[in-house]
VOTOR-838492 format. One record per residue: z negated, y, x negated of N, C-alpha, C in turn. Coordinates in steps of 0.001 Angstrom, whole numbers, plus 500000, padded with zeros to 6 digits. Example, Ala and Ser with C-alpha at 12.3 -4.5 7.8 and 13.67 -1.06 7.14 Angstrom:
# residues 2
492200494310486810492200495500487700492200496700486800
492920497750487150492860498940486330492130500030487100
# end
This chain:
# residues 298
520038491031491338519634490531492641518568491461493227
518737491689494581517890492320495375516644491935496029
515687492757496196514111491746496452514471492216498138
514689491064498976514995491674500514513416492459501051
512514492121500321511279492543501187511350494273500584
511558494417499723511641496125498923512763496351499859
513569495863499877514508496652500341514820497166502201
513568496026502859513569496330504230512299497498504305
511639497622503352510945498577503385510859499919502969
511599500047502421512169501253501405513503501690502072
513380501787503125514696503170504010514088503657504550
515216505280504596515082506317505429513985506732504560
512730507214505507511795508566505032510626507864503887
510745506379503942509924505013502533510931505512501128
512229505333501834512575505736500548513088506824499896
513054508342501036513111509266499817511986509824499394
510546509009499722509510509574499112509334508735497954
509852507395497741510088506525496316510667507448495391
512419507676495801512848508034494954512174509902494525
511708510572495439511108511412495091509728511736494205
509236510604494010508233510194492830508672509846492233
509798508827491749510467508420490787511063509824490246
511574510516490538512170511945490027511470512764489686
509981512390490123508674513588488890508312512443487982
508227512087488220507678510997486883508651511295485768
509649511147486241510835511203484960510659513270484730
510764513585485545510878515249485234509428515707484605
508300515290485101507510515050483864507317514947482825
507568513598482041508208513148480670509157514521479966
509829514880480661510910515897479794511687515078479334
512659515711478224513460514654477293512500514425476363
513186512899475735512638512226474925512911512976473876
512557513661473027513043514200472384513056513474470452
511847512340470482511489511417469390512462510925469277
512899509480470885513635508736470487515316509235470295
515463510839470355516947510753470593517186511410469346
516005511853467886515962511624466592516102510815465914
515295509809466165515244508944465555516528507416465811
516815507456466949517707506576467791519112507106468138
520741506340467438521868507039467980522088506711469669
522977507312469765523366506552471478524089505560471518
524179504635470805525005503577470572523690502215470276
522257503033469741521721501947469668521183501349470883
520910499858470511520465499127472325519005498782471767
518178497949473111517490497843472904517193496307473882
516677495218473736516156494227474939514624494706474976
514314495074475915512572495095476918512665494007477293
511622493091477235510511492523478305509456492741479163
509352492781480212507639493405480929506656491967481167
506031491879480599505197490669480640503684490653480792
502968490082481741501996489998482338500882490116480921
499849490350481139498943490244480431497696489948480611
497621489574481796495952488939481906496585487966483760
495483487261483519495543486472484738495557486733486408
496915486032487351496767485851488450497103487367489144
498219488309488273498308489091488790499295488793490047
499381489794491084499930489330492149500940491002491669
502437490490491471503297491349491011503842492307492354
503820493780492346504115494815493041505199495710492320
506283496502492910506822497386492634507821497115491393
508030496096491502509387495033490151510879495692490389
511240496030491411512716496431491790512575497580491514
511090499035491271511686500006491206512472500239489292
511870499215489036512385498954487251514470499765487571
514833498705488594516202499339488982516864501314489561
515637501326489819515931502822490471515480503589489535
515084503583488501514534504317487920515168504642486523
516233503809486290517927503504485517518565503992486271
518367504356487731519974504934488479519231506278488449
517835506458488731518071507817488492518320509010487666
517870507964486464518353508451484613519937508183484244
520727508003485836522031507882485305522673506998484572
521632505877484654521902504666483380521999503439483972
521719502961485260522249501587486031523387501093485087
524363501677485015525487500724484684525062500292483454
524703501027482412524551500693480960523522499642480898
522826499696481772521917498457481533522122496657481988
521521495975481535521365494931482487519696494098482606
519596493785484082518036493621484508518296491919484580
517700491386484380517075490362484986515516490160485215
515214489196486576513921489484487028513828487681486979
512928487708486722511585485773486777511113485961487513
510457487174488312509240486918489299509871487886490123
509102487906491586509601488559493243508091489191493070
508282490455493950507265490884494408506150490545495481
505043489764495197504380489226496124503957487870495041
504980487271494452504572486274493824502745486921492677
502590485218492577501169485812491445501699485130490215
501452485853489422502137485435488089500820484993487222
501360483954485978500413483976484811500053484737483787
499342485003482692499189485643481780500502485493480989
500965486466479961502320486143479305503295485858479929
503307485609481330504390485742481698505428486635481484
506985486213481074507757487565481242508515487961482678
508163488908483565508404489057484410509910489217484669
510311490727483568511519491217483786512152491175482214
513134491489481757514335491994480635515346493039481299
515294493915480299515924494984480682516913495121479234
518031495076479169519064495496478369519836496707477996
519429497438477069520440498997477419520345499714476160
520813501251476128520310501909475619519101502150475014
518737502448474245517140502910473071516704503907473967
517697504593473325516957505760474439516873506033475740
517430505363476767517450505208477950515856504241477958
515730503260477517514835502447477695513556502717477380
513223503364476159512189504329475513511402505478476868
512616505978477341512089506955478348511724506059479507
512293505205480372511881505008481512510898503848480994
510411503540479289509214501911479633508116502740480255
507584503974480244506186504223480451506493504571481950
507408505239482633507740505287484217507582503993485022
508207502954484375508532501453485305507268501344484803
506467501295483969504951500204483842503820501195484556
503844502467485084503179503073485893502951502578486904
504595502591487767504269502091488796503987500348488806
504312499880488104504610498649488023503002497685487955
502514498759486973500457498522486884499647498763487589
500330500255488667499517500683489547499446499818490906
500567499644491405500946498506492564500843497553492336
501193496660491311500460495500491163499258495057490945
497925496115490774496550495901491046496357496628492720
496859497306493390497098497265494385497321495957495183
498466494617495012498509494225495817497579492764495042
496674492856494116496055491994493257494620492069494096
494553493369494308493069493451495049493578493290496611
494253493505497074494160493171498581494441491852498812
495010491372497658495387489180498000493773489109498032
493270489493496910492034488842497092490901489166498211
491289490116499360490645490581500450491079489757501210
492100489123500987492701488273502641492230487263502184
492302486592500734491967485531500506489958485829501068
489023486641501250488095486352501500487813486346503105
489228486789504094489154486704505018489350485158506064
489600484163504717490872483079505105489838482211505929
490098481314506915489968480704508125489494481922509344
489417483052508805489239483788510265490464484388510900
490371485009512018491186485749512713491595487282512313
490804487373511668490182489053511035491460489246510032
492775490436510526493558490570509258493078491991508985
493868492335507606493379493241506864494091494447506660
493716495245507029494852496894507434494417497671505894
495370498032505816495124499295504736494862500808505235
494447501717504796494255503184505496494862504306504543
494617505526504946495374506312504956494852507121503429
493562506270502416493266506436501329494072506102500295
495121507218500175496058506743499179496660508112498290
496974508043497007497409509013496607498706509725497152
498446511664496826499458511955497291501165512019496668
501661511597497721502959511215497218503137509847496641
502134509257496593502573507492496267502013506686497982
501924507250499374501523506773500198502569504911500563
503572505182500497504452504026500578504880503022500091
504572503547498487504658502775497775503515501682497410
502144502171497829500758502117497553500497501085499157
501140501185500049501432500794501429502237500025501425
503408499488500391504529498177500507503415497290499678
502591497814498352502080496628497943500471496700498195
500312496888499512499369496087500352500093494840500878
501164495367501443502129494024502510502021493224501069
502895493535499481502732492197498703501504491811498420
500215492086498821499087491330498925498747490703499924
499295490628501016499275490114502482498480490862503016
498574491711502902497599492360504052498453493418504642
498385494664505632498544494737507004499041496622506694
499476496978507498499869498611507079499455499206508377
498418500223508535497617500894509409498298502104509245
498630503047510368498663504358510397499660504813509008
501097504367508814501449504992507671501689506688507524
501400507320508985500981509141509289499888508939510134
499814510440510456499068510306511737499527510631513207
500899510355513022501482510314514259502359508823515208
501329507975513789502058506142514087500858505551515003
499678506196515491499066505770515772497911506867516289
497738507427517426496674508736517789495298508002517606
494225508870517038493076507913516522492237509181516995
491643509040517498490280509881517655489178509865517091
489266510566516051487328510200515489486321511020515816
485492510953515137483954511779515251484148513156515610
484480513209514789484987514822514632485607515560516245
487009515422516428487712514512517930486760515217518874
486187513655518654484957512885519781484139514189520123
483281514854519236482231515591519755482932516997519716
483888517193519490484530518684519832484835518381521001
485151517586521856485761517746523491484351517426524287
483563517346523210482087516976524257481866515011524765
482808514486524397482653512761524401484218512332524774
484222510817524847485269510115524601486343510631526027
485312510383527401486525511009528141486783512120528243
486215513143527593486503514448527517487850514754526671
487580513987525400488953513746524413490283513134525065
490303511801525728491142511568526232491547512328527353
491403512904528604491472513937529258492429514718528523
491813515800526992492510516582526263494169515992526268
494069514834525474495181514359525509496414513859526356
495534513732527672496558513382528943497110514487529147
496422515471528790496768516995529469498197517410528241
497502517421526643498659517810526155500311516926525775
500081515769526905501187514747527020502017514993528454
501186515947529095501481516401530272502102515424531444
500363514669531151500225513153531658501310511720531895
502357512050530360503491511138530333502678509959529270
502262508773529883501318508420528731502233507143528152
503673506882529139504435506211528390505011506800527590
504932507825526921505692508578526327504808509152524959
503287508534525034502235508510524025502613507737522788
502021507664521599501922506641520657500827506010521110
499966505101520524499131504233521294498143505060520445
497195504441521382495924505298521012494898504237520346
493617504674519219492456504250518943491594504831518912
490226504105519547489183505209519670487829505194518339
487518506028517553486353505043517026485232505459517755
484159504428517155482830504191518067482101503707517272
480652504961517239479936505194516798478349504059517128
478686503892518419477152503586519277477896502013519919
477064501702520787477453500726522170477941501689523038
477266502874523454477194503866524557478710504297524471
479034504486523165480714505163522514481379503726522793
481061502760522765482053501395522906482404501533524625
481191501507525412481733501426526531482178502485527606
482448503685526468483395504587527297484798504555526891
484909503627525607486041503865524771486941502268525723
486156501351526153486551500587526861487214500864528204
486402502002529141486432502411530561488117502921530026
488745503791529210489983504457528788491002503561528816
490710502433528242491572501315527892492817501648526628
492291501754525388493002502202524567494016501135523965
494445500871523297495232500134522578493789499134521306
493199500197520665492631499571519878491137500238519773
490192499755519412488760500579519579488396499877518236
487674501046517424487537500904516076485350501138515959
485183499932515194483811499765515469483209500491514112
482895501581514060482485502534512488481356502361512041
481170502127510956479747502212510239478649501269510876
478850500457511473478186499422512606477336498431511493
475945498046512003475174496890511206475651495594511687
475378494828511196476314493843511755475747493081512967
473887493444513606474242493021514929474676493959515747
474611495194515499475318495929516587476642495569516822
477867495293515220478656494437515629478987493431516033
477920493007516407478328491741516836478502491785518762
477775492870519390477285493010520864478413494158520803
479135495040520350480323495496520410481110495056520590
481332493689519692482748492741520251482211492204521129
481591491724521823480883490702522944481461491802523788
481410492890523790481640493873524941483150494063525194
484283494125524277485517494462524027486208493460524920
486554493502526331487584492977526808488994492185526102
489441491193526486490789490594526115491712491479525931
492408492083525582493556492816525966493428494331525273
492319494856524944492040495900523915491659494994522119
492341495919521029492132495230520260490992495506519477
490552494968518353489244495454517997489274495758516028
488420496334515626489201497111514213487118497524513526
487129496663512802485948497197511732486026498380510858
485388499028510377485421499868509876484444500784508764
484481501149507935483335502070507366482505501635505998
483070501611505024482090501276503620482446499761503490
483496498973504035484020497941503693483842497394502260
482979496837501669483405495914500236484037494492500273
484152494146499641485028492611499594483817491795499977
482468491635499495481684490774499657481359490611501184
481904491917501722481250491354503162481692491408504110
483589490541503808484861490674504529484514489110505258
483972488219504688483852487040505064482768486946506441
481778487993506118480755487861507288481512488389508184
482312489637508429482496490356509469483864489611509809
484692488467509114485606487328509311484709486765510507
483892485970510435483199485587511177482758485791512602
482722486979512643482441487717513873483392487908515171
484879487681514037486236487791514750486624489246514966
486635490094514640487131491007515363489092491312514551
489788491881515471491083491242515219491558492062513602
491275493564513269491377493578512424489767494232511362
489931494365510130488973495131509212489698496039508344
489504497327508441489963498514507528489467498513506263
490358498343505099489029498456503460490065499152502814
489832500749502443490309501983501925489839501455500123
489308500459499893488793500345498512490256499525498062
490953498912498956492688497833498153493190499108497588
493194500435498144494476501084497845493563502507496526
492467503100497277491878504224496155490837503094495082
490721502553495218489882501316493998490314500554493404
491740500531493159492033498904492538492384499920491433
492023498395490542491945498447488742493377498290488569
494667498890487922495751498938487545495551497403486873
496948496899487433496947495482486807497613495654485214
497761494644484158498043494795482922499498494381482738
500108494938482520501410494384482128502296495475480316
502706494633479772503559495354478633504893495001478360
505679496357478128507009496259477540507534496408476696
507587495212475916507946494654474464509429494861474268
509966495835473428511235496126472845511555495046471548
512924494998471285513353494426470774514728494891470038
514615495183468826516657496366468962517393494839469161
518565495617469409519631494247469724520779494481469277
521014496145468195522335496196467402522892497624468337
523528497485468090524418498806468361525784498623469566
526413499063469846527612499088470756528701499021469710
# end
């Protein structure tokens, strides 16, 4: 059975950068060269992947399947899955069983529990960011702090933590920062730049965000009328007279040294979203193990 949420997310250019990590990971490894001594090709093996510590919120369970088709071994195997991606599982839980080959199974347990540990403390720490966001308005974007070549994968299990996918390039979203900002000499100087190299087709723009440094940077970034104005490194009364300033109809986006403890205050404040780069480069790999079992021969 198919997880529909992996699978609406994982086409086109999501998924040949999956399967293109899935294909170093394995080209990595090399051949097994232990188990195909010690193990005929006739012997099988049953895996289990089973949780090991509490309340993990399970990520990246279906690539267990792609990662048998890309070792050429789908058919020889058989998967069954207990848990969906997004669900939170218990300790000991057994998530998955995998049926097959020794040596097929030997090689891909340490590939599937990579990703399988890495994304699932991925979407373990961002449940628990929304969960500190809960009765506010304030949702929770992920950013562009992510390893290279796992950006999508590291970006589907934010969504299985409930939280939000920001900028998956930098062409999903034109963002102007600091940097930007004071090379054109200020905010309308930058935008200007950009009308010019759109050759003033601005329906024909991606939407724009501005960040903002000051009040002074808020209310030029307002006069533009961007899509979204991003409030950076802000104390929290300056944030607070920033959003007081932000018109209906522009959206509004926290930003800058985000920790979990102080998702609830800036909840409070309302602003529509908060950026925290710590769900995706900070989370603790969740625990999970895959317990073999021989099961006889063919």
């Amino acid at each position: 059975m198919t997880d529909p949420r992996f699978e609406r997310f994982f086409t086109g250019k999501a998924r040949d950068f999956l399967i293109r990590a899935i294909n170093l990971a394995l080209d990595e490894d090399g051949p097994d060269l232990t188990s195909m001594a010690v193990f005929s090709p006739t012997d099988r093996l049953t895996a289990s992947i089973v949780a090991k510590e509490e309340a993990i919120v399970v990520a990246g369970l279906p690539i267990a399947r792609l990662v048998l088709e890309r070792m050429g071994q789908a058919e020889n195997c058989e998967l069954a899955f207990f848990a969906a991606d997004g669900d939170r599982v218990p300790d000991r839980l057994v998530v998955a069983t995998l049926v097959g080959p020794a040596i097929t199974l030997l090689k891909a347990e340490r590939v599937i529990l990579n990703f399988l540990c890495h994304l699932s403390g991925i979407a373990t720490k961002t449940a628990a960011a929304v969960a500190a966001l809960a009765g506010s308005k304030t949702r929770l974007l992920d950013t562009r702090k992510t390893l290279p070549g796992l950006r999508y994968p590291e970006k589907y299990a934010v969504l299985c933590g409930g939280g939000v996918n920001h900028r998956i390039d930098l062409a999903e979203m034109l963002m102007f920062k600091d940097n930007h900002i004071d090379r054109a000499g200020g905010i309308p100087q930058a935008m200007a730049a950009l009308r010019k190299a759109y050759h003033g087709r601005m329906e024909s723009m991606p939407p724009v965000e501005i960040e903002c440094r000051t009040l002074a940077e808020v209310a030029q970034a307002i006069a533009e009328a961007p899509r979204r104005i991003m409030l950076d490194n802000m104390d929290r009364d300056t944030m607070r007279q920033a959003l007081a300033m932000v018109p209906a109809g522009i959206e509004t986006e926290v930003s800058g040294g985000v920790d979990l403890d102080a998702l609830a205050g800036i909840g409070a404040l309302g602003p529509d979203f908060v950026s925290v780069g710590r769900i995706t480069h900070s989370a603790k790999s969740a625990d999970f193990s895959l317990l073999l079992k021989e099961t006889g021969a063919l």
